[in-house]
C-alpha positions in Angstrom: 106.0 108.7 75.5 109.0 108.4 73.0 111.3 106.0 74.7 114.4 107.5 73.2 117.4 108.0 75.5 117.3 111.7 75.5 113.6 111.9 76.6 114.5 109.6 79.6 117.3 111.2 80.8 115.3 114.6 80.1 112.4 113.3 82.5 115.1 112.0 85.0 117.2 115.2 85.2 113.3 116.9 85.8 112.8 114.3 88.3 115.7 114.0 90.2 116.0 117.9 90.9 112.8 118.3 92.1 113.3 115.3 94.6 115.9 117.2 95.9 114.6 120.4 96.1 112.0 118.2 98.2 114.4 117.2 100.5 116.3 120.5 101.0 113.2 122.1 101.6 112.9 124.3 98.8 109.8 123.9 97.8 109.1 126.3 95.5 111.8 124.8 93.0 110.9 121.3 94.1 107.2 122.4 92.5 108.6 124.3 89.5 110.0 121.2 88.7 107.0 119.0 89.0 105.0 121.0 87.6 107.9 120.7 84.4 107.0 117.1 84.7 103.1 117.9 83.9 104.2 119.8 81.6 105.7 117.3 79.3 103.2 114.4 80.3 100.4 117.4 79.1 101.8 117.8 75.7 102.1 114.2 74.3 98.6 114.6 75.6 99.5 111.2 78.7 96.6 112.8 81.2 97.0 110.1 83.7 100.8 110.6 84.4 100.6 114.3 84.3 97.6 113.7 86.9 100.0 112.0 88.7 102.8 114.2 89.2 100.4 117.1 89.7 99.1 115.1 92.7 102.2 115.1 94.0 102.4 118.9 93.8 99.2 118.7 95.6 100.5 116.8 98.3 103.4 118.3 98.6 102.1 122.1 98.5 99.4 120.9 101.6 102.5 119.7 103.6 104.4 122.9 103.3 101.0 124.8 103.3 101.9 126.4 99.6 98.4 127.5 98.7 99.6 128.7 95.4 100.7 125.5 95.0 97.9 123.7 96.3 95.3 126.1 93.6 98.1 125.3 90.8 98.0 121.8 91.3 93.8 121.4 91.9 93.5 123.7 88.1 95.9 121.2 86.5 94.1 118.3 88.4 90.9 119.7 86.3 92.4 120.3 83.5 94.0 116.7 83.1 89.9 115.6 83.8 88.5 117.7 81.3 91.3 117.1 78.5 89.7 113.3 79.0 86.0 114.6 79.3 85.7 113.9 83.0 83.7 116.7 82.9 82.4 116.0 87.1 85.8 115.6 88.1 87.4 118.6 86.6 84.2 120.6 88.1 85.2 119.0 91.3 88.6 120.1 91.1 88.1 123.4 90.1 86.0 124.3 92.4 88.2 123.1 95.7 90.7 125.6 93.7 88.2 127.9 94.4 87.3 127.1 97.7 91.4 127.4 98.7 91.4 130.6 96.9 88.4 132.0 99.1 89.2 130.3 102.6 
């Protein structure tokens, strides 16, 4: 991840709004902006943080029961796992995307 200092205050500014859309209860922006998080983890191609912040939409979506946020965040999950050819892990994750989808 570039360390310049408008990269870091970009993935602050990301961060900080979505913690407190997570604490007004607004959970729908709180994931938009996770998910922005992924998003920029994804394309300097940094699996394990995007992973991580997509874990926390996981986590989050459960808690608020959000399944469209819950299936979001399992797909990304897989994807992170198969852009690092965890191939059993991405299967895995897919498939409980699936299972949320038809339970």
């Amino acid at each position: 991840m570039p360390n310049n200092k408008e990269t870091i205050e970009k993935l602050s500014n990301i961060l900080e709004k979505a913690e407190v859309f997570q604490r007004e209860g607004n959970i729908k922006e709180c994931l938009k902006h996770y998910k922005d998080m992924c998003k920029e983890y994804e394309d300097i191609d940094d699996y394990c943080t995007a992973s991580y912040f997509y874990k926390k939409c996981l986590d989050i979506s459960k808690r608020f029961k959000n399944l469209e946020g819950e299936i979001a965040a399992l797909i990304g999950l897989g994807k992170c796992e198969e852009n690092v050819f965890n191939i059993n892990k991405s299967m895995e994750y897919m498939e409980k995307a699936l299972n949320v989808v038809f339970n």
